[in-house]
N, C-alpha and C positions, 0 to 999 in steps of 0.2 A: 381595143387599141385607141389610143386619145388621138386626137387632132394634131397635136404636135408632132405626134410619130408616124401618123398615116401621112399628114403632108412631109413630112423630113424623109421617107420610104420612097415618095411620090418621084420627089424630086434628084434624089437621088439616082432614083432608076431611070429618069429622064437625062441623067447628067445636068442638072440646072442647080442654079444658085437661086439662095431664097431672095424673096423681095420683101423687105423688111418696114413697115413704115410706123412712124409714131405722130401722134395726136394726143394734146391734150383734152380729155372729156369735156364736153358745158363750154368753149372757148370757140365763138363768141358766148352762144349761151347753148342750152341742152338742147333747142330744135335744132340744131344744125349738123348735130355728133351719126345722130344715125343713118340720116343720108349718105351723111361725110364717106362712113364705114361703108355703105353699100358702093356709093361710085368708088373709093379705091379698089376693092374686089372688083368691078369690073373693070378699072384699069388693069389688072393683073397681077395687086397685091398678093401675094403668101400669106405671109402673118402681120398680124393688126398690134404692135405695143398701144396701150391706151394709157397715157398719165393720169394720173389722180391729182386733181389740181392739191396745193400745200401752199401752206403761206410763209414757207420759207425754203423754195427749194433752192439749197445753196450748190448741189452738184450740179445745176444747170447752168447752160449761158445766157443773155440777155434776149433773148428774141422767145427761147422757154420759158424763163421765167417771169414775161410779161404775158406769155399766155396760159399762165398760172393764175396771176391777177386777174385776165379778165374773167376766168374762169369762175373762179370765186367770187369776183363782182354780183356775177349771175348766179350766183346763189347754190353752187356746184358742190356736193359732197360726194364720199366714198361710196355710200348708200344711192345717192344718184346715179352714180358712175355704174353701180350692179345694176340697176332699173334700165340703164341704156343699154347696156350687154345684154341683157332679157331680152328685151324689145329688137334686137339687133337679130337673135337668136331665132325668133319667131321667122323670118325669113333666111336668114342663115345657119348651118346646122354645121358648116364645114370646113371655113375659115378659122385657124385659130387665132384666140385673142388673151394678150397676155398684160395681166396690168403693171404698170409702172409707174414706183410713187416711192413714198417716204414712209417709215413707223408708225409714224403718231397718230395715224387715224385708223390704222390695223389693232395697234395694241387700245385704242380708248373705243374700238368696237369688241374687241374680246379675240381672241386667236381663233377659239371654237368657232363663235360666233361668225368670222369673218370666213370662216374655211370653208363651215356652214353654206352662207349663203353664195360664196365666191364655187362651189360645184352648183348649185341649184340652178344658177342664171345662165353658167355655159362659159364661166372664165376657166382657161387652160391652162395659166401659168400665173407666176407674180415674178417681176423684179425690183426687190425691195431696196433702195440706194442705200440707204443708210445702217443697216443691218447685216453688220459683220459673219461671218460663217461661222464662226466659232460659236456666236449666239443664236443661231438661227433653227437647233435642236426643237424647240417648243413645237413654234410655228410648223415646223415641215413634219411632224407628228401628226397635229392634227390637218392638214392640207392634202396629206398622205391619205388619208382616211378614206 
């Protein structure tokens, strides 16, 4: 059973609502994301969305998408973003954590490739902004896997 369903199970049988938070990765820079992760869990976060910082996230509004910027200032890629999920993992086994970002650095790491390393590090989910459902066949193939 994944992370998503044993918590969605959890809570349910609690009668409770999820507690939902998002963070951009790397913002200010990458020491600060895994701490970050660990005190909201022990605030009583649920589930962790994590953004993939993008240099051009247009469905966001201005307070995300400046900490996009600083993100990538710090030198923050999608590849970083799994290394911090790893590392985040290593103490946490039970929170799930779902990323959230844009195409363009999923499809220029490779669908396989990304689905690949996106089970190996402990990400449960993806919410891809810009990726219609109608196209989204490929990807959820190999993700599925």
């Amino acid at each position: 059973v994944s992370r998503l369903s044993s918590k969605a199970g959890l809570l349910r049988d609690l009668g409770k609502k999820a507690l939902v938070t998002y963070i951009v990765a790397g913002d200010p820079d990458q020491s600060v994301t895994v701490p970050l992760l660990h005190k909201l869990v022990a605030a009583g976060v649920d589930v962790i969305e994590l953004g993939v910082p993008f240099s051009d996230p247009e469905a966001e509004g201005p307070v995300i998408q400046r900490a996009h910027e600083r993100a990538l200032r710090a030198g923050t890629c999608l590849l970083d973003v799994m290394q911090l999920v790893e590392e985040f993992r290593s103490l946490d086994q039970e929170t799930p954590v779902v990323l959230m970002g844009y195409l363009n650095p999923i499809e220029k790491m490779g669908y396989e490739n990304f689905a690949q390393k996106a089970s190996k590090c402990g990400i449960d989910g993806t919410i891809i902004v810009n990726l219609p459902p109608e196209e989204a066949a490929d990807l959820s193939r190999y993700l599925e896997q």
